[in-house]
C-alpha positions in Angstrom: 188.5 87.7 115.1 186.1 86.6 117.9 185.5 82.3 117.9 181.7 81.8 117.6 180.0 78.4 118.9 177.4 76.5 117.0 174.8 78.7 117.6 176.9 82.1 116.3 178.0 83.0 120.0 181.3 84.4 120.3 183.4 82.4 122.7 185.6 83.3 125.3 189.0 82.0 125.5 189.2 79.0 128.0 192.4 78.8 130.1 194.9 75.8 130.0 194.2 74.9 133.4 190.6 74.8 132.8 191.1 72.9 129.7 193.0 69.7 131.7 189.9 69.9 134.2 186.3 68.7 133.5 183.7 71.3 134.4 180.1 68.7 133.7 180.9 66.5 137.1 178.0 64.9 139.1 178.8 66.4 143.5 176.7 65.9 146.3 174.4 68.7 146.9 174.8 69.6 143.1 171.5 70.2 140.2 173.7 67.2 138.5 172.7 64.1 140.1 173.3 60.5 138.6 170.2 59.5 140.8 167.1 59.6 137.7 163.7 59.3 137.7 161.4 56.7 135.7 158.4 58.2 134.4 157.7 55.0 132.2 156.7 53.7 135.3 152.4 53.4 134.8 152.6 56.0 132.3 149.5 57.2 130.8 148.5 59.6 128.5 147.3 62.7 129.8 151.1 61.9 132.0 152.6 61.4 128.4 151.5 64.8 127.0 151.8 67.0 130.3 155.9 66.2 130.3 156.0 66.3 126.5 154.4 70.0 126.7 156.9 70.6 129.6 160.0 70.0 127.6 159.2 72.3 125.2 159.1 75.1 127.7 162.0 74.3 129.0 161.9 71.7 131.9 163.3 68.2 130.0 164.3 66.4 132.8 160.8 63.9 132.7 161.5 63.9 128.8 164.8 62.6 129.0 164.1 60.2 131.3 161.7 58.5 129.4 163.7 58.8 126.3 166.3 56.9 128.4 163.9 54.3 129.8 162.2 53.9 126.6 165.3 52.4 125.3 166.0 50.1 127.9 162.3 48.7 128.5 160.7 48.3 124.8 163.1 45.7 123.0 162.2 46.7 118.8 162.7 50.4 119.9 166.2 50.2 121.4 167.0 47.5 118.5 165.9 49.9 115.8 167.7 53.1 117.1 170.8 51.0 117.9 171.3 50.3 114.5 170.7 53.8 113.2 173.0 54.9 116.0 175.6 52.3 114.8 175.1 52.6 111.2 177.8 55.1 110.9 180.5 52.9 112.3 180.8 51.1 108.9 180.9 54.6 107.1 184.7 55.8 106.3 185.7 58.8 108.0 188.0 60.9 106.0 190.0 64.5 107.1 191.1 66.6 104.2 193.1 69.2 104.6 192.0 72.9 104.2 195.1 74.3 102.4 198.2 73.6 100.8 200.5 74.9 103.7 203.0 73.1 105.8 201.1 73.9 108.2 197.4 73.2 106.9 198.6 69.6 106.1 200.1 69.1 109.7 196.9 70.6 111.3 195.3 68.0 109.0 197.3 65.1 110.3 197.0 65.9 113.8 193.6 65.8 112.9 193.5 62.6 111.7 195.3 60.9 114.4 193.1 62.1 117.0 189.8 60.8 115.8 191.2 57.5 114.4 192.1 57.2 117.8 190.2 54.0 119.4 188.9 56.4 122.4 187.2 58.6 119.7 185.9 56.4 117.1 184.5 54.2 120.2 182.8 57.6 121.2 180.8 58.3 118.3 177.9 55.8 119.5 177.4 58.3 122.5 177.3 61.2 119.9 174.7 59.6 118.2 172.5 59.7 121.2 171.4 62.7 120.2 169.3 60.4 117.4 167.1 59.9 120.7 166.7 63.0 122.6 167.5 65.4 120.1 171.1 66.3 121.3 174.5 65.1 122.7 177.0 66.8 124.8 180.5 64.7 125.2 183.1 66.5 127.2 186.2 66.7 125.5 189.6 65.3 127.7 192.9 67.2 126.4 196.4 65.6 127.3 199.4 68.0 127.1 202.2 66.1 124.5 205.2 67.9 124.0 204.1 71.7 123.0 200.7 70.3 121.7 197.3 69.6 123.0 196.0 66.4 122.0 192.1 64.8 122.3 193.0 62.4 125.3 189.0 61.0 125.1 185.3 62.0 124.7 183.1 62.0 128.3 179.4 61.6 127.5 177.2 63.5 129.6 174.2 63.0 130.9 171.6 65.5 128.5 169.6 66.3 132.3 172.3 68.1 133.4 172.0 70.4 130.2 169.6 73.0 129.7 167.8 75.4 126.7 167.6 78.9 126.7 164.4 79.6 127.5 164.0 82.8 125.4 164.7 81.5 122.6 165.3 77.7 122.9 168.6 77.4 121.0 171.5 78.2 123.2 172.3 75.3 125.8 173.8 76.1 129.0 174.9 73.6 131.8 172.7 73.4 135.2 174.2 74.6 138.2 173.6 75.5 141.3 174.0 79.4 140.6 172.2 79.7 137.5 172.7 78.2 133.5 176.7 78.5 133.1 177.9 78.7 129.3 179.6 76.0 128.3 184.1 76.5 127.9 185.2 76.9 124.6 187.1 73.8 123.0 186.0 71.8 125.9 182.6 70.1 124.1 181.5 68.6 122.0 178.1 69.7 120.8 175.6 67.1 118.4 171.8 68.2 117.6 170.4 65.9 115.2 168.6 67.8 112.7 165.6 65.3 112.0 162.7 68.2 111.4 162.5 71.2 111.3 161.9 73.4 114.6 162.9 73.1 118.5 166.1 70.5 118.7 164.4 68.9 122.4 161.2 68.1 120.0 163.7 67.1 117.3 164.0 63.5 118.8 163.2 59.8 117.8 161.7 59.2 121.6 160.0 62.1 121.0 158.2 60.4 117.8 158.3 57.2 119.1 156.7 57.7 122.5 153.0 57.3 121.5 153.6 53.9 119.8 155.4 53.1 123.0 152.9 53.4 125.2 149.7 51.8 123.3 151.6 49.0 122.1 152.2 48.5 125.8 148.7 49.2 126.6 148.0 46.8 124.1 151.2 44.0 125.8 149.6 44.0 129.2 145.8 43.6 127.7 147.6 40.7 125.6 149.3 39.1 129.0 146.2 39.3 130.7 144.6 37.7 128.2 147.1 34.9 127.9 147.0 34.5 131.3 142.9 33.1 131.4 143.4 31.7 127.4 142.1 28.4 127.2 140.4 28.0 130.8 137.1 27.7 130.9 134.0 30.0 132.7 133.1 28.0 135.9 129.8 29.1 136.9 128.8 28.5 140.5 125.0 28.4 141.3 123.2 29.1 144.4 119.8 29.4 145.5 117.6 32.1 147.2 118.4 30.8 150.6 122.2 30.7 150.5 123.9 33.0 153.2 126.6 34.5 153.1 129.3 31.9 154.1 127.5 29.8 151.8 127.9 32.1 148.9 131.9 32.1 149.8 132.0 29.0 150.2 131.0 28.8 146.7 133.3 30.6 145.3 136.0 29.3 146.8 134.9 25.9 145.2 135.3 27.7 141.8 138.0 28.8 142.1 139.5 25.5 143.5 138.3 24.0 140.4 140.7 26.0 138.4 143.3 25.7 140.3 143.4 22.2 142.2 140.7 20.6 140.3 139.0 19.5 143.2 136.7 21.3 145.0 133.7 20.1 147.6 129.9 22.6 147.8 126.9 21.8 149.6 124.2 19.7 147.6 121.9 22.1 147.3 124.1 24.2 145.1 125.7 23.5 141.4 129.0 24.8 139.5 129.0 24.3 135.6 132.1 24.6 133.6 131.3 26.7 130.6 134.2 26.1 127.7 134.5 30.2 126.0 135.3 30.4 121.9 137.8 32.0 121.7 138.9 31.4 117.9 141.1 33.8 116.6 141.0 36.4 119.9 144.8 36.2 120.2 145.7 37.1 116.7 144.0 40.5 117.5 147.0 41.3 120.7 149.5 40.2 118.5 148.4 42.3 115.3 148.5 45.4 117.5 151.8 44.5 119.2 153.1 43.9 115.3 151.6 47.0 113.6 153.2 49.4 116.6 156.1 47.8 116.0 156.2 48.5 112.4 155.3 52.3 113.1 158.4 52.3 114.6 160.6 51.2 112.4 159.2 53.4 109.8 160.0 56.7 112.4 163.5 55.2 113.4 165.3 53.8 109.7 162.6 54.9 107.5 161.4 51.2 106.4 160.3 48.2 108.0 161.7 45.7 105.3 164.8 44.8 106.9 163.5 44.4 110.6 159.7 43.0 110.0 158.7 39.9 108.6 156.4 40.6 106.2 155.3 39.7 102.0 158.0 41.2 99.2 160.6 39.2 100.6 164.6 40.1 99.4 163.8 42.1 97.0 161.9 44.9 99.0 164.3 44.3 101.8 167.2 45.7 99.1 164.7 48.6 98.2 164.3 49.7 101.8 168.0 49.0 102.4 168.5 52.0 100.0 166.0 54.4 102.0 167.7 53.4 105.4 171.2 54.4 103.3 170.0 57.7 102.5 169.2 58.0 106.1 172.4 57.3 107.2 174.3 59.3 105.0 172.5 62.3 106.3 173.4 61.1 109.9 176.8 60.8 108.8 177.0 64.4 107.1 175.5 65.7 110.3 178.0 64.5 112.8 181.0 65.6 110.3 179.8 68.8 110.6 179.6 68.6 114.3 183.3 67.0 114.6 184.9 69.7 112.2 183.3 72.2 114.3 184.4 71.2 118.2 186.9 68.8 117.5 189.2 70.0 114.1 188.7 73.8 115.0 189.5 72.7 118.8 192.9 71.0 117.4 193.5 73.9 115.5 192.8 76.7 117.7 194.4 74.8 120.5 198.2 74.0 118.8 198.3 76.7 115.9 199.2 80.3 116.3 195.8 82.5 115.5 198.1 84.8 113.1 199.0 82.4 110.8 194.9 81.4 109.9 195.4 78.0 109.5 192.6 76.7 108.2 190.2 74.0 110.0 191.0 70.7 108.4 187.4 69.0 106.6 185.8 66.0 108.3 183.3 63.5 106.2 182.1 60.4 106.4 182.1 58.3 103.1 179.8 55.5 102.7 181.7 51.8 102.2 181.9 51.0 98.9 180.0 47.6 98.1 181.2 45.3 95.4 179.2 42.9 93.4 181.3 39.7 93.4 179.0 37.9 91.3 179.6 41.0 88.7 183.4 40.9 88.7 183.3 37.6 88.9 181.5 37.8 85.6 183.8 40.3 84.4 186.7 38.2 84.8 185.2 35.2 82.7 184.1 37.3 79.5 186.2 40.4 79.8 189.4 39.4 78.6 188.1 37.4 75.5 186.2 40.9 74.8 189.7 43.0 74.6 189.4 44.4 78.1 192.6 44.3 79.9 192.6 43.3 83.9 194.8 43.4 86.4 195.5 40.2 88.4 196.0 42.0 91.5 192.7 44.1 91.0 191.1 40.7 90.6 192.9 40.0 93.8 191.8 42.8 96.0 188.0 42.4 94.9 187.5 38.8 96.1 190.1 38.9 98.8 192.6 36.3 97.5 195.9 36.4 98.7 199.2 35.3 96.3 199.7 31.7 96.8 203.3 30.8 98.4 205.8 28.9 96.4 205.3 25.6 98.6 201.2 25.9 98.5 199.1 23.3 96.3 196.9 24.9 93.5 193.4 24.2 92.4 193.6 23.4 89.0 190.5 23.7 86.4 188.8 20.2 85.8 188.7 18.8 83.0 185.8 19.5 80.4 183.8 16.4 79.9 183.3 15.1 76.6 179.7 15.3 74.9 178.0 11.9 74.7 178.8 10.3 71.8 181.9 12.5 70.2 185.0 10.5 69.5 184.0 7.0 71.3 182.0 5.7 68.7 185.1 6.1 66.3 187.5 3.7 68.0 190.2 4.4 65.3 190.2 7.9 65.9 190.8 7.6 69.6 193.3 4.9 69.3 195.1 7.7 67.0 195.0 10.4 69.5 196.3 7.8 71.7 199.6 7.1 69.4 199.7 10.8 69.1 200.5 11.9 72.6 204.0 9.9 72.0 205.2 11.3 68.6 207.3 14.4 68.5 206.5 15.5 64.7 203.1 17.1 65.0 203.3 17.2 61.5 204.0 13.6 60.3 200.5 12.0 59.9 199.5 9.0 62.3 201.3 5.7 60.5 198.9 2.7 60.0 199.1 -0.2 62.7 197.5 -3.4 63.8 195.6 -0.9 65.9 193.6 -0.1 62.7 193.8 -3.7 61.4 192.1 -4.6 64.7 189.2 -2.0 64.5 188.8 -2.7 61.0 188.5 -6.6 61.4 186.0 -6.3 65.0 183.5 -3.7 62.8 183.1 -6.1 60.1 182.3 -9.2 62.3 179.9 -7.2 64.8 182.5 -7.2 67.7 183.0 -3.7 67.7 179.5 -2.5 69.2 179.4 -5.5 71.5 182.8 -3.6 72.9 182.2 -0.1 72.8 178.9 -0.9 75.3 181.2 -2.4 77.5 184.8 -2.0 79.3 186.7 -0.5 76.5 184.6 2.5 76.0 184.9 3.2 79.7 188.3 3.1 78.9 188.5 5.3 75.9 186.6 7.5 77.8 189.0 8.3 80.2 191.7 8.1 77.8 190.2 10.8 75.7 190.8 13.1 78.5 194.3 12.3 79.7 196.1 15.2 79.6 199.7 14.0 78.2 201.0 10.1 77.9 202.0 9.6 81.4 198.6 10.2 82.9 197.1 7.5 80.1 199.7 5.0 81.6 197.9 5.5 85.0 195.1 5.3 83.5 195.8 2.1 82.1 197.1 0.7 85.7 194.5 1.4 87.4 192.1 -0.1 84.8 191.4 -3.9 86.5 188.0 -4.4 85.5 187.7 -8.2 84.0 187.6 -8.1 80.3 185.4 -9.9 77.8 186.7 -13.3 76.2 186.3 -11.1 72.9 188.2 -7.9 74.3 191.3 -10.0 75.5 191.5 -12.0 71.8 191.3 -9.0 70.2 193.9 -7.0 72.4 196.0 -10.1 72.2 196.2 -10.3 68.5 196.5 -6.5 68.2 199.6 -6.6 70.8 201.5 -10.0 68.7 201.2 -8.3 65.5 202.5 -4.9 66.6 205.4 -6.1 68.1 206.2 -8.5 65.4 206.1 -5.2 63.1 208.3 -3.6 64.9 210.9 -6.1 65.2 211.3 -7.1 61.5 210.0 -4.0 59.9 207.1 -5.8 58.1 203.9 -4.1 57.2 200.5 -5.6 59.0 198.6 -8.5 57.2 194.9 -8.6 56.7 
């Protein structure tokens, strides 16, 4: 069965030789010159649409050149494309097999190493020129390895060397000097952006873009000009019915001194007066034109203006008009997919598999990155467990990037809840028990009474206790309320130097004579 090119050609066999040679090469004397033209240079536009109409018929050369100049001379224009053309590197390119066979999975895999290749995927920003000018050519290079032919690189080359049919405006040949030669099978690699419907040469972004080009740059040299006299004012010279003409020249000389030098000699009989212009708010009008072209363009390149114009709507419409350039690029993606399955996977396969055995062509896509919400998961994480639902610590890992820790590595650890104002410090008893509590190993034997309670009991009936608490001891049963186990209360306690009140150091004194006196002999605590 006959191979057909994109355009439903059959396709003659191309010899190995041939295949190790490139046949689009730039030779002196040859239609394929490096040498271009630049017809942005003073372009108007009766210039415009005369090598607009010309492309159509068939001679693009002017078109493409502008296209190409357009891109380097107007800065939002080459930003805008550049990210369209860019936008697929972040897509995920993934080649799926087209069978079950041995040999459909190695056709697949051979596949798969050739475009993750750096030379390829570093080639697919010259593929999407065809964005631009409507199409892409890229010359394939083959390398011989072993018994296989493998994708060695991707040569762009230069669309003016390329030419439509111009019967029927489809079928692209390569110029040379004896006439449109079809282009070798498995040797190209063949993009048309489909961005309308019609003609691929008027299916371009330069194409759309090229009348905003040039009056926003009618509109940038009015606006330089303009800049150029802001601010000075008229200077009017005057002469009389007399003046000759030296005298008149003289004259305007002195003007134009005057603006220049600010010094400036006429005869007597003459007079210069310095007239100040208004010229409130004439600026604004260059720079709203300048802004709105602008903004026309972004609409034709990414299909919004929200994420590369400043304007009113802020994040939220930027994240609205980030979905419409998504859609945009998806479509991109699913165009050059189709474009790489059918040069570059049917190449491979044609190229390195016997034609009997009908391997199938292996499936290129691009997928679109998947975007997590952090702040979701995150989320998640804090209420989804105490709900029933079971997660995976290594999930949890993978979303927010968190390696395991090594064995050696210091933790963060959670802080410590603070306590609410006024729970547990106004009951000094009860916080002296949790205190004794952190000590005992029976959970279940109830707190013994101590001269700790005898203490608190005596300072509430004589008015100490309030006196206290608004003080250095409730700073300290503060933090002792949320010691984690006895040792940390000891530091607490160490590194507690503050002076204490004549009343405090009684009372702690007594508390300490009486507790240790209990404990030696056994006795219970007197009132």
């Amino acid at each position: 069965m006959a191979v057909l090119d994109q355009f439903g050609r059959p396709m003659a066999p191309t010899k190995i030789n041939e295949l190790l040679e490139r046949q689009a090469v730039a030779s002196i004397g040859s239609v394929r010159q490096i040498q271009t033209g630049h017809p942005a240079d003073g372009l108007t536009p009766l210039r415009l649409a005369a090598l607009l109409r010309s492309a159509e018929t068939g001679d693009m050369t002017a078109y493409l050149e502008l296209a190409e100049q357009m891109e380097e001379k107007d800065l939002h224009y080459a930003a805008v494309l550049g990210v369209r053309k860019r936008a697929i590197r972040g897509m995920v390119m993934q080649v799926s097999a087209g069978g079950t066979s041995a040999a459909a999975l190695e056709a697949a895999e051979m596949v798969r190493e050739d475009l993750e290749s750096s030379a390829v995927r570093t080639s697919l920003i010259d593929v999407m020129d065809a964005l631009g000018k409507g199409f892409s050519v890229c010359e394939i290079g083959w390398r011989r390895e072993g018994s296989h032919l493998r994708i060695d690189g991707l040569d762009w080359v230069d669309p003016r060397w390329f030419e439509f049919d111009r019967t029927n405006g489809s079928y692209i040949y390569l110029r040379d000097n004896e006439g449109p030669q079809p282009l070798r099978r498995d040797c190209y690699l063949v993009h048309i952006a489909k961005l309308k419907s019609g003609l691929a040469i008027r299916g371009g972004l330069a194409r759309l873009a090229a009348w905003a080009y040039i009056f926003k740059n009618y509109s940038i040299k009015d606006w330089s000009i303009f800049m150029e006299a802001y601010g000075h004012p008229l200077r009017l010279g005057k002469y009389g019915s007399s003046a000759t003409a030296e005298d008149r020249a003289a004259l305007l000389r002195a003007v134009r001194q005057i603006g220049v030098d600010m010094a400036a000699i006429i005869p007597k009989e003459m007079d210069v007066d310095v007239v100040a212009g208004n010229l409130t708010g004439s600026d604004k009008m260059y720079e709203g034109s300048v802004r709105w072209w602008d903004e026309q363009i972004s609409k034709g390149v990414l299909g919004q203006v929200g994420t590369t114009d400043s304007m009113s709507g802020g994040y939220a419409l930027g994240k609205v008009h980030d979905e419409v350039r998504d859609d945009i690029r998806d479509a991109d993606g699913e165009q050059v997919a189709a474009s790489l399955t059918r040069d570059l996977a049917g190449a491979i396969v044609r190229l390195n598999f016997d034609p009997r055995h009908n391997v199938p062509v292996p499936l290129i896509t691009f997928e679109p990155p998947e975007i997590i919400d952090q702040k979701m998961w995150l989320d998640l994480v804090e209420r989804g467990p105490a709900a029933g639902l079971k997660i995976s610590i290594n999930q949890v890992n993978e979303v927010f990037g968190i390696r395991p820790p090594e064995e050696d590595e210091e933790l963060l650890v959670p802080p410590r809840p603070a306590a609410a104002p006024g729970s547990g410090f106004s009951d000094v008893a009860a916080a002296a028990r949790q205190l004794a509590a952190l000590d005992k190993t029976d959970p279940e034997t109830p707190p013994a009474r101590d001269s700790i309670d005898a203490m608190i009991e005596e300072m509430t009936r004589n008015g100490d206790l309030q006196q206290i608490m608004q003080g250095e001891l409730g700073t300290l049963l503060e933090a002792i309320a949320g010691a984690a186990d006895l040792q940390e209360v000891r530091d607490i306690l160490a590194a507690f130097e503050v002076e204490r009140s004549p009343t405090l150091q009684k009372a702690l004194s007594r508390a300490t004579y009486a507790a240790r006196l209990a404990g030696e002999v056994g006795a219970g605590i007197k009132r």
